[in-house]
C-alpha positions as a Markdown table, in Angstrom:
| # | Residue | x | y | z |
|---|---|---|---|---|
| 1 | Unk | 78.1 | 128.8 | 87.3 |
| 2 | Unk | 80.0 | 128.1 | 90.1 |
| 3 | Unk | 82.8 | 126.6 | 88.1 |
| 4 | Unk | 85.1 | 129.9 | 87.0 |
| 5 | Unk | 85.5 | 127.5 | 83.7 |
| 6 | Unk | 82.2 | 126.8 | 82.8 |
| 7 | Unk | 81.8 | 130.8 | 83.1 |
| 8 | Unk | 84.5 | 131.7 | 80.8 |
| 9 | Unk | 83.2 | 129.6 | 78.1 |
| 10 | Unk | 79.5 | 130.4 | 78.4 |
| 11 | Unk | 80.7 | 134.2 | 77.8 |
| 12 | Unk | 83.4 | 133.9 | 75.6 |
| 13 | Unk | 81.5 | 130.7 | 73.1 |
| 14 | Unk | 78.4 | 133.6 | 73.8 |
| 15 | Unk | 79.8 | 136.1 | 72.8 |
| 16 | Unk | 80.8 | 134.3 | 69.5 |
| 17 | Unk | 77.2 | 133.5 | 68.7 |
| 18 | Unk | 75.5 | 136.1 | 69.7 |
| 19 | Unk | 78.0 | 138.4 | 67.5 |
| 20 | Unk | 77.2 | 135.5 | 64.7 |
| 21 | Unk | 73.3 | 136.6 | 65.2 |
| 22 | Unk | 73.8 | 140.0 | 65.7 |
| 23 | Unk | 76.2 | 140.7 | 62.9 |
| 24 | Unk | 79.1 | 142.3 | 65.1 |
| 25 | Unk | 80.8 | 142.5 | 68.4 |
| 26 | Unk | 79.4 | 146.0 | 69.6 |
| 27 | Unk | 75.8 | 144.6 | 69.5 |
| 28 | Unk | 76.9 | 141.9 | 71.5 |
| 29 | Unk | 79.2 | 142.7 | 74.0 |
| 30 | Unk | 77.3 | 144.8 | 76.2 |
| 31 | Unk | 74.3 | 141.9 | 76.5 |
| 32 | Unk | 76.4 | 139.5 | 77.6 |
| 33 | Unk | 78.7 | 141.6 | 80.1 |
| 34 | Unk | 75.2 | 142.8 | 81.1 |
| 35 | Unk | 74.0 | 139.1 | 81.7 |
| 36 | Unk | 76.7 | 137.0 | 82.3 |
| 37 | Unk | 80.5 | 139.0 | 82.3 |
| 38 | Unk | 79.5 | 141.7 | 85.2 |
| 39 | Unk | 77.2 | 139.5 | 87.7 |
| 40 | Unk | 79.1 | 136.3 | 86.8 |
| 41 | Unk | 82.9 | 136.4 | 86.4 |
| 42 | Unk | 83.2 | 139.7 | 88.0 |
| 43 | Unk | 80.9 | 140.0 | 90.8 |
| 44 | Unk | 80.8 | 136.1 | 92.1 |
| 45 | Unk | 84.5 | 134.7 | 90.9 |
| 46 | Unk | 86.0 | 138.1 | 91.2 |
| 47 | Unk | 87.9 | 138.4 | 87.7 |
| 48 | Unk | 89.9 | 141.3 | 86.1 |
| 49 | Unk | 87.1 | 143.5 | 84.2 |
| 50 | Unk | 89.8 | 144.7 | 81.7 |
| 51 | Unk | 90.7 | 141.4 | 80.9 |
| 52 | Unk | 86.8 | 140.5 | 80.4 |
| 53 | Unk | 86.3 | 143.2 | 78.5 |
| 54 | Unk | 89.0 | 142.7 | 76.1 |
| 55 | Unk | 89.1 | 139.1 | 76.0 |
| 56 | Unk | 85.1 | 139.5 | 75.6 |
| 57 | Unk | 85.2 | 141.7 | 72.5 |
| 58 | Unk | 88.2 | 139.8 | 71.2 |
| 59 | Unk | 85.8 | 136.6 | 70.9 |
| 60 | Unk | 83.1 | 138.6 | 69.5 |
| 61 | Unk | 85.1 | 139.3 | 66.1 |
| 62 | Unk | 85.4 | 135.6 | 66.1 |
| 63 | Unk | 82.1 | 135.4 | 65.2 |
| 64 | Unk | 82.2 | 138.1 | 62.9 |
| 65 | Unk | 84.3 | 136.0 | 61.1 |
| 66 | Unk | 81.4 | 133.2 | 60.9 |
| 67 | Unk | 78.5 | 134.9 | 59.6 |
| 68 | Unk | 77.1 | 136.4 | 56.5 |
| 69 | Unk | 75.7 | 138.9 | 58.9 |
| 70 | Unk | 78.5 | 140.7 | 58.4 |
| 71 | Unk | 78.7 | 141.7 | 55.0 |
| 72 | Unk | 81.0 | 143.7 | 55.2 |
| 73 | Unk | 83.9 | 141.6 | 55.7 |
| 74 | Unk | 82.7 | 138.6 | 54.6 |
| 75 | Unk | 80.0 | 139.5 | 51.4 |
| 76 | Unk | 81.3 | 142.2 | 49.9 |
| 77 | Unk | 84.9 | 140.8 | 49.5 |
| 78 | Unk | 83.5 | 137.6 | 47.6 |
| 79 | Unk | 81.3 | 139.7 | 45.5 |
| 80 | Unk | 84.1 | 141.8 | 44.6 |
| 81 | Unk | 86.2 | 138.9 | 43.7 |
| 82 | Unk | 83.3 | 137.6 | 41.8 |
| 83 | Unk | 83.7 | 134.1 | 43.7 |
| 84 | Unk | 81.6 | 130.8 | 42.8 |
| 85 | Unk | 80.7 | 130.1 | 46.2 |
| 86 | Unk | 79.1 | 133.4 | 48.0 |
| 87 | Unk | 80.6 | 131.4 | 50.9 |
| 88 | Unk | 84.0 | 131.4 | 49.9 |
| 89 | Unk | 85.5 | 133.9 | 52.5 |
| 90 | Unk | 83.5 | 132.6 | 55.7 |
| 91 | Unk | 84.8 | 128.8 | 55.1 |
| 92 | Unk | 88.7 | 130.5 | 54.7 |
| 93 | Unk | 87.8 | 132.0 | 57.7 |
| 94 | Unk | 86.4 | 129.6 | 60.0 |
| 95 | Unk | 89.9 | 127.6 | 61.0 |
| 96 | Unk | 91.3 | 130.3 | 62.0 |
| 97 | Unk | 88.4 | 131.9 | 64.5 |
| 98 | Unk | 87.8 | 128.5 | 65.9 |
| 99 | Unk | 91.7 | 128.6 | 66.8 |
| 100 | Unk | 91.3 | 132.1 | 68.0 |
| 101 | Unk | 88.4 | 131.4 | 70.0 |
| 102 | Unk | 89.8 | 128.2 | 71.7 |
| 103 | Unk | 92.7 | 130.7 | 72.6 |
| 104 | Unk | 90.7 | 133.5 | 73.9 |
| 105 | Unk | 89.0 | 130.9 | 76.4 |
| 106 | Unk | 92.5 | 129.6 | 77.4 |
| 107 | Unk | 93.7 | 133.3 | 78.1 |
| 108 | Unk | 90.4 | 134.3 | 79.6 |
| 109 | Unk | 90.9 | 131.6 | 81.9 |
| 110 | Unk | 94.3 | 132.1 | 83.0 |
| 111 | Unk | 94.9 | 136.1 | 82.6 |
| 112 | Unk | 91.7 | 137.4 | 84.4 |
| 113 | Unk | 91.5 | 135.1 | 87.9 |
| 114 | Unk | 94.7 | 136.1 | 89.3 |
């Protein structure tokens, strides 16, 4: 962890799964500021915790994006559109929170160390 890099995308690509296991971001977010955002990025590198923190929560919801866990936005739509493949509205998803999380570890990266 002494690489301010190698930080950033152990929280951020965390955050993603955890919030893919947990179902959402609020579940996630404060166990890995807790483990890894506070002690880590903040407290060793010496990052901007606003920037964490939004950044943080920001890849969460990209892993809302990836899981059934959240049936909400991604079950309930393809129900309601009575879609063949249950799985319809997670694979139209997944481009599009793998681009977003590739960005959120670029802005992470360059917003909160300065």
């Amino acid at each position: 962890m002494d690489l301010k890099l190698i930080a950033v995308l152990v929280y951020c690509i965390g955050m993603a799964l955890f919030t893919m296991v947990m179902g959402n971001a609020f579940a996630a977010f404060p166990v890995m500021t807790g483990g890894i955002g506070v002690p880590i990025l903040i407290g060793m590198h010496h990052g901007d915790p606003a920037i964490m923190a939004a950044i943080g929560m920001f890849s969460g919801y990209c892993g809302t994006l990836l899981t059934p866990m959240a049936a909400n936005f991604n079950m309930v739509p393809a129900a309601l559109l009575e879609l063949p493949d249950k799985n319809a509205v997670i694979k139209a998803q997944a481009p599009t929170a793998f681009v977003l999380l590739a960005v959120n570890i670029v802005l992470m990266y360059m917003l909160m160390f300065r």
